[in-house]
N, C-alpha and C positions, 0 to 999 in steps of 0.2 A: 609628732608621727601621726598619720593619717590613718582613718580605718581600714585595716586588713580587708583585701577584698576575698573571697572566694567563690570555690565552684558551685554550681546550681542554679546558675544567669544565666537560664537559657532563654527568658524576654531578654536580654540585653544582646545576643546574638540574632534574633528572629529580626530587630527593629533596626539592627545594623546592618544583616547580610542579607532580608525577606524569607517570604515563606514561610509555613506554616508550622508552630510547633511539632504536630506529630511527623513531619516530613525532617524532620531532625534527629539525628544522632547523637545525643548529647551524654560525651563521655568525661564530661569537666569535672566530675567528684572522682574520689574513690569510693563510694557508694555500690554494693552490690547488685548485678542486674539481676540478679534473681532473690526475691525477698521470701523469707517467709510466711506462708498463707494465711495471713493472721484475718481475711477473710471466712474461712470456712469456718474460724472459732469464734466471733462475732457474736452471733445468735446464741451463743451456749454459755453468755457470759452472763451471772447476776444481773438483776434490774438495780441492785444495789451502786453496782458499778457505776450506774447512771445517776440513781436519785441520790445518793449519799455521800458524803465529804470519804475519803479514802482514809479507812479505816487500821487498826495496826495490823489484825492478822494479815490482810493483804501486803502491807511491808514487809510484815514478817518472812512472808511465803515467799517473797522476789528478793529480799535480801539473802535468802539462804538459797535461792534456785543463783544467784549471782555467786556465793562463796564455793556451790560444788559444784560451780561451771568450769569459774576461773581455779578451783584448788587443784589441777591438773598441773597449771602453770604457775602457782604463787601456794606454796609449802606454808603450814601450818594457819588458811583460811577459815574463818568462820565467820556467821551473821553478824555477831559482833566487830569485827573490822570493816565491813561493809557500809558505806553511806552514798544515799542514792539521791539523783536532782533527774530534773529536766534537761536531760541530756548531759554531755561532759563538759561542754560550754559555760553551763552553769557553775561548775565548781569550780571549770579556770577563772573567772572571773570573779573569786571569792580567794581563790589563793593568799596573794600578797596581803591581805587583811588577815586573814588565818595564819598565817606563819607569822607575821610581824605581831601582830598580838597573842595569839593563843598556843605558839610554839617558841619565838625566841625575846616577846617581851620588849622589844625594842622597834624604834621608829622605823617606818620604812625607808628614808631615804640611807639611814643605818646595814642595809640589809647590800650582801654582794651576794650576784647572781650567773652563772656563767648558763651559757646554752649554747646549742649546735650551730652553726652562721648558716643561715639560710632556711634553717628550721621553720616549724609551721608559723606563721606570724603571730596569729593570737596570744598567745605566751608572751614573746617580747614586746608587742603593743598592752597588755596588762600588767607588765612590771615596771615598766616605762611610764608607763601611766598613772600609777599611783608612788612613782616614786623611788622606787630603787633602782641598786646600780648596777644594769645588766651587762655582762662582757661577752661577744661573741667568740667560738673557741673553733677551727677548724678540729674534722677527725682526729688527724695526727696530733695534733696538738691537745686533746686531750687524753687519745692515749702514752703519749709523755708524762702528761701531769699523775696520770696513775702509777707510774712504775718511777714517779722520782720523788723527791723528798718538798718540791716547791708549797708554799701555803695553799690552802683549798680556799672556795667561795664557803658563805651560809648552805648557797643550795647549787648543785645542779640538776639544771633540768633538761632532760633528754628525751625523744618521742623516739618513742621502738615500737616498729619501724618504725625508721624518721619519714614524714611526708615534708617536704614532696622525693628528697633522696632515695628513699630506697635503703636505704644503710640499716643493715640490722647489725645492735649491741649484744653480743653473747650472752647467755648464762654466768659464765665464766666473769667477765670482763663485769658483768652489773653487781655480779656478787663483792668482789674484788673496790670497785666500787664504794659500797655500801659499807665495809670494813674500814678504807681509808677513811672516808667523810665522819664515821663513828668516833673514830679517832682525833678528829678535831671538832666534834660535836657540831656537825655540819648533815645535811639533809640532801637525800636526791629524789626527786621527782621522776615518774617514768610515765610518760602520754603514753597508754599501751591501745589506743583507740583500734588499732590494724592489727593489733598480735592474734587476733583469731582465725587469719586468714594464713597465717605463717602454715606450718605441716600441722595437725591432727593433736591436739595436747597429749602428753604423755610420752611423746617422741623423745622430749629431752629432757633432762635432770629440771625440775621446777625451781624458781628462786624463793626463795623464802621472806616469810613478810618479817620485817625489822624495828625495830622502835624507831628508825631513822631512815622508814621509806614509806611512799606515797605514790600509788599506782592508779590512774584513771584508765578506764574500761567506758568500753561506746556499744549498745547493743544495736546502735545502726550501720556500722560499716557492713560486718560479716552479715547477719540477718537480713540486711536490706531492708532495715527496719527505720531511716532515720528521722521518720515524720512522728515518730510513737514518744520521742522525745523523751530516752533513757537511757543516763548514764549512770555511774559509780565510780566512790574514792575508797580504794584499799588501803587501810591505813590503821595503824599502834590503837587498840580498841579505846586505850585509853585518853584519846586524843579523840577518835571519833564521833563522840556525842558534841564536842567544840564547834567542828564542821558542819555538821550535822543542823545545832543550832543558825547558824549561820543563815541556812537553807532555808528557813522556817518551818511553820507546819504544811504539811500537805504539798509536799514539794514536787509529787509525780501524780498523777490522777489515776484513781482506783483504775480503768479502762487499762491504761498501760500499764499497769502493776499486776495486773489478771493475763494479758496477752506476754509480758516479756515473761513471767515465769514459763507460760505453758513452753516457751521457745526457747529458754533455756535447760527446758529437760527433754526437749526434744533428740534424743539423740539420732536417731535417725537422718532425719530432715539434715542435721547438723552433717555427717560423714557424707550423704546427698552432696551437699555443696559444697563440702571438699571436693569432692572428685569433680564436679563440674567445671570450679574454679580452675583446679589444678590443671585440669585438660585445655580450656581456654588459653590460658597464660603461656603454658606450653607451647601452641600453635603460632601463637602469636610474638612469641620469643624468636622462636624458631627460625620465623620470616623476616624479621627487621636484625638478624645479626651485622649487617651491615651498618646498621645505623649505629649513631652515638649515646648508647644508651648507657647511661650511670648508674642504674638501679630498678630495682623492680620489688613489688609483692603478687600476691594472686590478685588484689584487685587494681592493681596500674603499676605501669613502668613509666617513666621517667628518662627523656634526652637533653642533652647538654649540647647546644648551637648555638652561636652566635646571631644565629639569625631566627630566635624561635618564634618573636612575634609576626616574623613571614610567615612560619610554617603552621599558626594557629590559623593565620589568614586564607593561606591554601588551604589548607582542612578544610574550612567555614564553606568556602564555596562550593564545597563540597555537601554540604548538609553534617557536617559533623563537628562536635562543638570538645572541646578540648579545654584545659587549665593551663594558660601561660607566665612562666614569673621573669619577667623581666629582668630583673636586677641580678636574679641566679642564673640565668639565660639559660631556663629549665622549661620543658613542656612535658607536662604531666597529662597521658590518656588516662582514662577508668579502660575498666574489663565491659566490654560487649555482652550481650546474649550471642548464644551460638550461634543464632540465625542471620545475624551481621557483622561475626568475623570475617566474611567476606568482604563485606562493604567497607571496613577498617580495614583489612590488607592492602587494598585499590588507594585509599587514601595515603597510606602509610609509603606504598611505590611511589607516588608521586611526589617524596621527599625525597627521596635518592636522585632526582636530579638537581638538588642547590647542596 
């Protein structure tokens, strides 16, 4: 299996279609267009930040601005279930070594895996690659496997929201879940990289953290933060320093440990970019209901064509730069700034004629 590619090529668009990066649209991630001003707090940051290896208080302080961000959304959170990397990236590619050793003991190629078919590729090219035996599961087919008596995998792993689908897993349905797989001493994984763009935390009943779950969290999507290169695994406290070790020392740099806290207690800024997003997406909904779209969050929706590698290609000519997946004959937008949802509605009509 080859390496995943994804969005954020936008020299791979400029050197294939011309023209100038800024003269570009480029809506290929689900990357927030509006990021947090981690500009203005720059200057007001310790010189420590700079000269000195990243100390614990400062972990300290972002692993805990991380548990009473997400403890809106994940019941009974604390710093201690909290372990932080260089982005979430990092920790997926630590996984299959961490569960195969420090959770079930046994070889990898020993380990079965089920995940969403079409899901984000990372995941399946890291399980596949060191070794285990990944099964792809459609929707339906795994809400069968929930409500019937068939054997579970070791693990499932599920990204909620699922990129690039769109498919959001309930409360309901993750708890549910978490009960079966307890029950055959089996594990589920939830990629929660986009759950902070879903509605406002506290909208709906929170899941609760379990000895037999494991939650990654991205302060780049929603923030628009994702060069600050900071992620986290919510996960059994007991098990977290395992992880943790994995990571090594100094795993996120003082700088981003100083900037993601202050933005994660930002609440303001935070309820800010809800209602931005939210208004965005909406307009944008609105006007492509003709089109075949499969799914949606506040920061990208997601169409299902036959023909998407045309429709990335129209785009392109366009100056606007897009996430195509072939194989799922999926084309994944990001969300605009306001000031070029126009320019994306203009591009988005000129699909309605294939």
């Amino acid at each position: 299996m080859s390496l995943p590619r994804h969005g954020g090529d936008l020299a791979r668009a400029v050197q294939h279609y011309g023209g100038r990066a800024e003269q570009w649209l480029d809506l290929s991630t689900g990357i927030a267009p509006y990021s947090w001003p981690a500009e203005k707090y720059l200057s007001q940051a310790p010189a420590s930040c700079w000269q000195d290896l990243p100390a614990e208080p400062l972990h300290r302080a972002c692993r805990d601005a991380v548990a009473q961000y997400y403890g809106a959304r994940l019941r009974s959170l604390t710093a201690g279930n909290t372990v932080l990397a260089a982005g979430s990236q990092a920790i997926i590619q630590q996984l299959p070594f961490f569960f195969a050793s420090d959770v079930f003991a046994k070889p990898l190629t020993e380990l079965h895996i089920w995940c969403l078919a079409g899901s984000y590729g990372e995941h399946e090219y890291r399980w596949q690659q060191a070794g285990a035996r990944l099964q792809h599961k459609t929707a339906a087919q795994l809400r069968e496997a929930l409500t019937s008596n068939q054997p579970l995998p070791d693990i499932l792993l599920l990204v909620n929201p699922d990129n690039p689908s769109g498919l959001c897993w309930s409360t309901a349905e993750m708890s549910a879940w978490q009960r079966r797989l307890a029950a055959q001493h089996s594990w589920l994984i939830i990629d929660a990289a986009f759950i902070d763009a879903l509605a406002e935390a506290g909208t709906e009943a929170p899941l609760t953290v379990t000895a037999n779950t494991l939650m990654l969290t991205s302060i780049g999507k929603f923030f628009g933060l994702a060069g600050l290169r900071l992620g986290a695994a919510l996960l059994d406290e007991r098990l977290a320093g395992a992880l943790a070790a994995r990571l090594g020392p100094w795993p996120v740099s003082g700088l981003s440990l100083w900037l993601a806290t202050r933005a994660l207690q930002d609440r303001h800024w935070q309820h800010q970019q809800h209602q931005r997003l939210e208004g965005i997406s909406q307009q944008l909904l609105e006007a492509c209901a003709g089109l075949p779209l499969v799914g949606s969050t506040r920061l990208f929706m997601t169409f299902e064509h036959p023909e998407v590698a045309v429709w990335q290609q129209q785009l392109a000519q366009q100056k606007i730069w897009t996430r195509c997946f072939v194989r799922q004959q999926r084309l994944r937008i990001g969300m605009p700034q306001q000031q070029d949802v126009t320019r994306l509605l203009g591009g988005l009509n000129s699909l309605y004629k294939n």
